[in-house]
C-alpha positions as a printed Julia matrix, in Angstrom:
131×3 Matrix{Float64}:
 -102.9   -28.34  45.38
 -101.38  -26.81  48.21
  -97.81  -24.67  48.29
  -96.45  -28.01  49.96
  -97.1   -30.3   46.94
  -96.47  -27.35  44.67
  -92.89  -26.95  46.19
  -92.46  -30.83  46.32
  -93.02  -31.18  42.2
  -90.48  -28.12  41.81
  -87.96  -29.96  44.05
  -88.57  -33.21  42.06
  -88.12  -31.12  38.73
  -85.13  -29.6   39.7
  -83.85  -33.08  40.85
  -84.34  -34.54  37.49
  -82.77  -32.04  35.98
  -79.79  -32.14  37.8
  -79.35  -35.74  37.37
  -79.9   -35.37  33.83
  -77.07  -32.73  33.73
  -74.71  -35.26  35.31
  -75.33  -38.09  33.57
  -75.16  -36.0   30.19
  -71.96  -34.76  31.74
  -70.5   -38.37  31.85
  -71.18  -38.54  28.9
  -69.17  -35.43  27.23
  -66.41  -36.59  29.61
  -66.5   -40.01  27.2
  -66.58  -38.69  24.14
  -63.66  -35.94  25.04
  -61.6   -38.98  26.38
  -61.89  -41.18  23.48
  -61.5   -38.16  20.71
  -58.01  -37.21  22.66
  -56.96  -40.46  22.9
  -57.71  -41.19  19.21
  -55.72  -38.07  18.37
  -52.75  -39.65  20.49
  -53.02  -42.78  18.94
  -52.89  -41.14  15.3
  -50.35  -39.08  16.43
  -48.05  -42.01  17.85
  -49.28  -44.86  15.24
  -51.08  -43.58  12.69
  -48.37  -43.38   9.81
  -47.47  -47.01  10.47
  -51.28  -48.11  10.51
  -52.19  -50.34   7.13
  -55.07  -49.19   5.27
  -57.49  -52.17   6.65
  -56.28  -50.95  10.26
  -56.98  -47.41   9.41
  -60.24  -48.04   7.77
  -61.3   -50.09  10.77
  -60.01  -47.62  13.44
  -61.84  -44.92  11.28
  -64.86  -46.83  11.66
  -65.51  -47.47  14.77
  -64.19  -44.72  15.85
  -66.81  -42.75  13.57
  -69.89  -44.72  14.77
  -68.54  -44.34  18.31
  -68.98  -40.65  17.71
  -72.12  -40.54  16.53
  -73.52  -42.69  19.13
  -71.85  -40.69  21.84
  -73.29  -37.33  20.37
  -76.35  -38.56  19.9
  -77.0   -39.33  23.79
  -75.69  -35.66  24.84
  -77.79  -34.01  22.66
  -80.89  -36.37  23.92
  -79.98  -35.78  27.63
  -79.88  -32.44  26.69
  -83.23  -32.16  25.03
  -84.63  -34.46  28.45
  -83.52  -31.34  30.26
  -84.77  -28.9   28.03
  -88.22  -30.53  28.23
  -87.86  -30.79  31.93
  -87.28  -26.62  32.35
  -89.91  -26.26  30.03
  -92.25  -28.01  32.48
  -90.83  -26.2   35.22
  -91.6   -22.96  33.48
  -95.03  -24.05  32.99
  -95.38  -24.9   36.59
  -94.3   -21.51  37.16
  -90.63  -22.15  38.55
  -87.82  -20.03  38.18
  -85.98  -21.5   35.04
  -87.4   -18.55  32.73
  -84.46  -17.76  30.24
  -83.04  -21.67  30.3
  -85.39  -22.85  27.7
  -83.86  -23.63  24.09
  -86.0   -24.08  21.32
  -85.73  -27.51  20.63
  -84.12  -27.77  16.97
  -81.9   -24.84  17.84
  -80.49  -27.24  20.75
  -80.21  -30.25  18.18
  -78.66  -28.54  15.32
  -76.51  -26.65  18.04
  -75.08  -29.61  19.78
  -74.94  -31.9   17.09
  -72.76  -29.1   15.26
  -70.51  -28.3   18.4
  -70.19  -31.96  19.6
  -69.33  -32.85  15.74
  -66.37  -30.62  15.79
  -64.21  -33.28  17.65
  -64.81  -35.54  15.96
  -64.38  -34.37  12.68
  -61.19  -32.53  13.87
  -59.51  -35.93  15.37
  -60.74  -37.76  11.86
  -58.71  -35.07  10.03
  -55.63  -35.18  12.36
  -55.24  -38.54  11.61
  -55.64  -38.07   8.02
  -52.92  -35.19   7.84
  -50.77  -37.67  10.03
  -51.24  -40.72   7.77
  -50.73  -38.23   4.64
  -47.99  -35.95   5.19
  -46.98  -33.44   2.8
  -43.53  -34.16   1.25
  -41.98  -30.84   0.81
């Protein structure tokens, strides 16, 4: 293989990986929007919610989250494996690996935060202690 091709596949790498990035970066800005808007909605309506409205915005909300999470932490894994290969290939991404179960426990745990948080705002907001 000549340098040409060599430097062509390293381009191409690095191209992948930077589209990865973005997409998985749409897709953080989705799940930040739609855990600070749930917070604003519990904050403005969640006291007068019913318990069937509750339960159903609790829900979806939930399953929204884990879907959401989910694809970060896969497009983040498709980059991981992608700077692994360019490491192999002898690129200059040493130091940008993450073992893989360190990224998925990592990110699941991090991304989880929000949502977790914005489930218990709502809670505190539809329980409110009576002092």
């Amino acid at each position: 293989m000549t340098q040409y091709e060599i430097d062509d596949r390293l381009q191409q790498l690095a191209s992948n990986i930077i589209e990865l990035n973005a997409v998985q970066a749409s897709h953080i800005a989705i799940y930040l929007s739609v855990v600070f808007g749930f917070i604003a909605a519990a904050y403005v309506a969640g006291a007068k919610l019913t318990r069937f409205q509750a339960g159903i915005t609790y829900v979806v909300f939930t399953l929204f989250s884990v879907f959401e999470i989910s694809r970060i932490v896969s497009y983040g894994l498709g980059v991981n494996a992608l700077v692994k290969q360019g490491i192999e290939w002898g690129s200059g991404f040493d130091g940008q690996y993450i073992e893989p179960t360190v990224r998925i426990i990592a990110g699941t745990g991090l991304w989880s935060v929000g949502a977790i948080g914005a489930l218990l705002f709502m809670w505190s907001v539809r329980h409110p202690k009576t002092e």
